[in-house]
N, C-alpha and C positions, 0 to 999 in steps of 0.2 A: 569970539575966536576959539574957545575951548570947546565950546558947542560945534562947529566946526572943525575941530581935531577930532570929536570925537565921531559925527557925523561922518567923518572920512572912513575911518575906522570900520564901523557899522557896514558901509559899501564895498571895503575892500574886503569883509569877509563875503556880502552875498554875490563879489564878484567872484570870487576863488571858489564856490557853491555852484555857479553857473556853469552848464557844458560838462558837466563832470560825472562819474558815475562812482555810487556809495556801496560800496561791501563793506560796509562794519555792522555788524553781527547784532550789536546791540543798539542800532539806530532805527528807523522807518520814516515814511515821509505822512501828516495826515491831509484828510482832500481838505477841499478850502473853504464848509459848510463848518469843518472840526477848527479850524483856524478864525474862521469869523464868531465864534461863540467863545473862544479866549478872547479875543477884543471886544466881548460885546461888556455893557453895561454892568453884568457880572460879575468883572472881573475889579469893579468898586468897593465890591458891598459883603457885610457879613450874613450869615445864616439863620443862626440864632434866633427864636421869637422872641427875645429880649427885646431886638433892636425894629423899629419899625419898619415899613415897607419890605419886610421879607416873606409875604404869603406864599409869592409865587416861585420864588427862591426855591423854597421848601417844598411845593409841589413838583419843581422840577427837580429835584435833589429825588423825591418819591419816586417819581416815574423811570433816571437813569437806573436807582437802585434795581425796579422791577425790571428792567432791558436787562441787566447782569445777572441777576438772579435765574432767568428766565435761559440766556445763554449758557451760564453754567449749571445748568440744571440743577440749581441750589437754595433750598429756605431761608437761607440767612446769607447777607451780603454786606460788607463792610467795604464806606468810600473814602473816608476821608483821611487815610494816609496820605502824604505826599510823595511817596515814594516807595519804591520795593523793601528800601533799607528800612522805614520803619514798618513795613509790618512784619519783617526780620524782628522788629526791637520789640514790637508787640508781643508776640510770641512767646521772647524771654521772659515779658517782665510778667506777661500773665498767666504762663502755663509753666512758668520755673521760676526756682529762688536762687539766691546768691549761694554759688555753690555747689549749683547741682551739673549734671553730666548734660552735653547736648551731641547729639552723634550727626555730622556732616561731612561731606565729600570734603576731601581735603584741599585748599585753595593752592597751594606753589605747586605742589606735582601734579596733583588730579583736575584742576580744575574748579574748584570751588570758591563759592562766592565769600573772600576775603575779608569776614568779619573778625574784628579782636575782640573773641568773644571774654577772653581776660578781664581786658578793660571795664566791663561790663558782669564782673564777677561771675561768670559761669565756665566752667572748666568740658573746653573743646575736647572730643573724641574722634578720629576721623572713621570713615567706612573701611573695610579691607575692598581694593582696587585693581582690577584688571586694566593697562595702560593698551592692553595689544587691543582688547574690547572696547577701553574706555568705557568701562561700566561695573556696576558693582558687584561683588561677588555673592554669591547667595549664600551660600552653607556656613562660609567661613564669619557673614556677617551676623546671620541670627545665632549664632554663637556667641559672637562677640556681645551681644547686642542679651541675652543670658549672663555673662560674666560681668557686664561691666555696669548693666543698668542704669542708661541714660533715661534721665525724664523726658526729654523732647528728643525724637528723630528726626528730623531732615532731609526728604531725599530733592534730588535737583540738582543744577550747580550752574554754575557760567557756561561751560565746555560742555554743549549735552546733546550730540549730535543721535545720540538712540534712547528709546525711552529706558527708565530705572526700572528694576523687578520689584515694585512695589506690592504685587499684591502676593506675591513668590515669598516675601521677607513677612509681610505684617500678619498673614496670616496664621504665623504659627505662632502672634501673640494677641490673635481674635479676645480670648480670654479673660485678658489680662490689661484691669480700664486702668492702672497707672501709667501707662508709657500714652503718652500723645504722639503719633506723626503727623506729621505735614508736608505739605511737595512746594515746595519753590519755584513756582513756576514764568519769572521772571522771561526767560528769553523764550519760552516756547508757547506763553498765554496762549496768541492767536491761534496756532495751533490745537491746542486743546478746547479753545472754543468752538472751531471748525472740522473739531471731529476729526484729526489726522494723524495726533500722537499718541496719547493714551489720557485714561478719566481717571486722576489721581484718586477723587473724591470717590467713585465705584471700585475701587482696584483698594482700599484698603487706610486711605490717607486721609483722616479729619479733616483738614486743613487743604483747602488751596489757596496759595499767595503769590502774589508777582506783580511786574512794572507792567503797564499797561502802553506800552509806547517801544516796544521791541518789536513781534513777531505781532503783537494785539497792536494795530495801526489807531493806536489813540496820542492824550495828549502826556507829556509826563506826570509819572503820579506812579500809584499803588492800589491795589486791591483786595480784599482778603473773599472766599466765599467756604461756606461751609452747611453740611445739614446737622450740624449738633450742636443742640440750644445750650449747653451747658456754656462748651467752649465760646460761641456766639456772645455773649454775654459776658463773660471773660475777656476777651479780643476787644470788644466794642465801648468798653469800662475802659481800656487803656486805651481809645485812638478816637472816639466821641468826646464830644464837647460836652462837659458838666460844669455847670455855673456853681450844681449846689455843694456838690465835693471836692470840687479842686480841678484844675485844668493840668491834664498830665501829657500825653505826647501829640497831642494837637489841639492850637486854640482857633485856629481860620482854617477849612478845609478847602479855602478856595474855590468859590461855585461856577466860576468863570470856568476850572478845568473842569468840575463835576456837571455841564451844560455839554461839555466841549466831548466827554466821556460818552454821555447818554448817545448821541449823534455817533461815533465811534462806534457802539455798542449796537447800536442800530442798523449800523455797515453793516456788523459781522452777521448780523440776524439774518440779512438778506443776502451776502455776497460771503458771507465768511467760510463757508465749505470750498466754494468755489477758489477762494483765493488761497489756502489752506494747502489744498490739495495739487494746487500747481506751483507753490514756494516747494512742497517737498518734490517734484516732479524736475523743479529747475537744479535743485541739491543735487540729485544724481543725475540729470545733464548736464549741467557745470563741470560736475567732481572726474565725469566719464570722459570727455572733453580735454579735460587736464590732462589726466592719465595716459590718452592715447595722447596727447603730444608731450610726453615725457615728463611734466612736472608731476613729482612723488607728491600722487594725493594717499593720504592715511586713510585706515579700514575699507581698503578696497574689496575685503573677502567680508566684508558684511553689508555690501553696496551702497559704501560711502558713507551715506549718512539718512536718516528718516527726520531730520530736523530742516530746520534752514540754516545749519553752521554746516562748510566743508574744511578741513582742516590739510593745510600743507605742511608735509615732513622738514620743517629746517634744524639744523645739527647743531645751530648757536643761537641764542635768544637776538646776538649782535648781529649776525648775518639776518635773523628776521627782520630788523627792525631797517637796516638797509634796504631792502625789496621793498619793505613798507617807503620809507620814504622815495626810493626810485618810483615806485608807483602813484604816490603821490602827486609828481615832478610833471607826472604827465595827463592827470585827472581822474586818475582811481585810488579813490580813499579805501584803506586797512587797515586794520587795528594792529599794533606790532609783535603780536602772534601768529599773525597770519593767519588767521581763525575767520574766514570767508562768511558774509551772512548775504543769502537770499532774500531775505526780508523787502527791501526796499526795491530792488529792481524789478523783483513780483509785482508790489504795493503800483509801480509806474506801468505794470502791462506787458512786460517780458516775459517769453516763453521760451521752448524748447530751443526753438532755432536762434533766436537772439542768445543763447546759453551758448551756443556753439562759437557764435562770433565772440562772445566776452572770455570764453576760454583762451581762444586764439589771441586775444589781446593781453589775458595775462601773462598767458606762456611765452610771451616777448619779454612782457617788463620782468619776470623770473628768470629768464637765462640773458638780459642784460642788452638785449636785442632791440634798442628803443629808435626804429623807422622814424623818417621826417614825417609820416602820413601821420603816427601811430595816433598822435596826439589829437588831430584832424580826424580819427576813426572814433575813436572816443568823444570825442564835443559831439559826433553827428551823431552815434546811437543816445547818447543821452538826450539829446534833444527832439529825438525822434520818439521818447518815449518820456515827455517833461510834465506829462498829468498825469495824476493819479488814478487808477482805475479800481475797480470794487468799494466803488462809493457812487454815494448819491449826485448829483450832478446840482440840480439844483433844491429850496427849500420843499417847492411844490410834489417833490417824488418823496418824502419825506413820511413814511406811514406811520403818523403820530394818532 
């Protein structure tokens, strides 16, 4: 009976999934070659050559590394965070001490990713922020960034619809090897692997890190890549398995996701510009769309956005969160910001003109306009576009 309750459960979420269409920002869908290597055998077994039967384990853990390496045009490549958050944590515990200054986008007004960095004894700094740009300020912050003397910099953040001036800010501390920065690059991965936002790693930034399961259409998890062996070495000391020193912020990296990654990485080698270049492409027909039928899209005088986040003007965080769940009521999932992501409706094969149609359907559930059809219009474009595209299809197109 309990297996049964909960069995129900399970169904009535992937029936509320079914017909529906996803704008959250920070989701994506993967194809079904990335989904069968999470369920494959895998997802039993540890890593380790401690433990036996893990040769091929390890060879395939080799080869995703090289697929990412090779993607982000980088020497060094770290997989076995679980997540974007630790290699956030990585960062702290290897590149700063208890105590010391870390300079990021600021999380409640600006947009940044919501770490207590307290908690974790390091004393936050935020960027100096332009709200009307949503981006950072240049003069004011290598100033700041002079006077206050953070050890770690941070550029990125949750909210990051145009790239950060990173190489505008870092370079006028080329000089000067105690500052580390790094780019978060959490929601905009795919992007950067496809070549369509900016190359943290060329422009000034040690450190590239982020979720691989946003805008990078993999499985959840984390990444770090970098061409500097010092920090390399550093980073992989706090997020690699060591038997002989002590196991510190990961003991199982999971090789079922790091199988499931390679195949991911793989996509993007082969389709990742392609799909890169038409999430930014649906950003500004989406956002243009809005606009002409009256819903206040934000940074329209810098043409919307160069991400896959469009962002709606709402005047009360409450009134967001209403729109969100009205649009919910009828099959379009949002985050209660209202912070629109491209990502996944790309990832299913939508384009320009499907951009037109899904504006017109927002701009209904926005001004409160919810048609008997409306919901009937929404099941049929999602359905109409219910497989994943810029993937492999099957194992045999697979250029291993």
């Amino acid at each position: 009976m309990k297996l049964n309750d909960f069995l129900e459960i399970v169904l009535q979420h992937h029936q509320l999934r079914h017909g529906v269409i996803n704008l959250i920002a920070s989701e994506n869908y993967t194809s079904p070659l990335v989904r069968s290597l999470l369920a494959s055998d895998f997802g039993h077994r540890y890593s380790a050559e401690y433990y036996g039967g893990t040769k091929f384990i390890r060879k395939m853990m080799a080869k995703t590394e090289a697929y990412i390496r090779e993607l982000f045009d980088a020497d060094y490549a770290i997989l076995s965070a679980l997540s974007g958050n630790l290699c956030v944590l990585a960062l702290l515990f290897s590149l700063t001490k208890s105590g010391n200054k870390v300079m990021v986008v600021n999380a409640g007004q600006n947009g940044g990713y919501p770490l207590d960095y307290q908690f974790f004894g390091r004393k936050k700094i935020t960027f100096n922020f332009s709200m009307e740009d949503m981006n950072l300020l240049i003069e004011e912050n290598i100033e700041a960034i002079k006077k206050l003397k953070p050890k770690l910099v941070i550029f990125g953040s949750s909210f990051l619809p145009f790239p950060h001036p990173v190489k505008e800010i870092t370079e006028e501390f080329a000089s000067r090897k105690t500052i580390h920065f790094a780019y978060d690059g959490s929601h905009v991965l795919g992007l950067i692997a496809g070549k369509q936002f900016q190359d943290p790693l060329r422009e000034g930034a040690q450190v590239l890190l982020g979720s691989t399961h946003k805008t990078f259409p993999g499985p959840q998890g984390g990444v770090i890549v970098t061409n500097d062996s010092e920090r390399y070495e550093l980073l992989s000391s706090a997020l690699d398995l060591d038997l002989e020193h002590g196991i510190r912020l990961v003991d199982n990296n999971h090789p079922n996701r790091l199988a499931a990654l390679g195949v991911a990485a793989l996509e993007m080698l082969e389709f990742g510009q392609e799909y890169a270049a038409q999430v930014v492409k649906n950003s500004k027909a989406f956002a243009h769309a809005l606009d002409q039928a009256g819903v206040p899209v934000k940074f329209k005088h810098l043409g919307y956005s160069d991400s896959h986040q469009v962002f709606i003007d709402v005047s009360t965080s409450h009134k967001a969160e209403k729109i969100a769940k009205r649009a919910e009521s009828v099959g379009v999932m949002v985050d209660a910001a209202l912070r629109l992501g491209m990502a996944e409706v790309t990832r299913m094969g939508m384009k320009e003109l499907e951009m037109t149609e899904l504006a017109d359907i927002f701009s209904q559930i926005y001004f409160n306009d919810l048609s008997k059809e409306l919901s009937r219009r929404i099941y049929d474009l999602s359905i109409l576009f219910s497989e994943p595209a810029y993937c492999f299809k099957n194992i045999d197109d697979l250029p291993l």
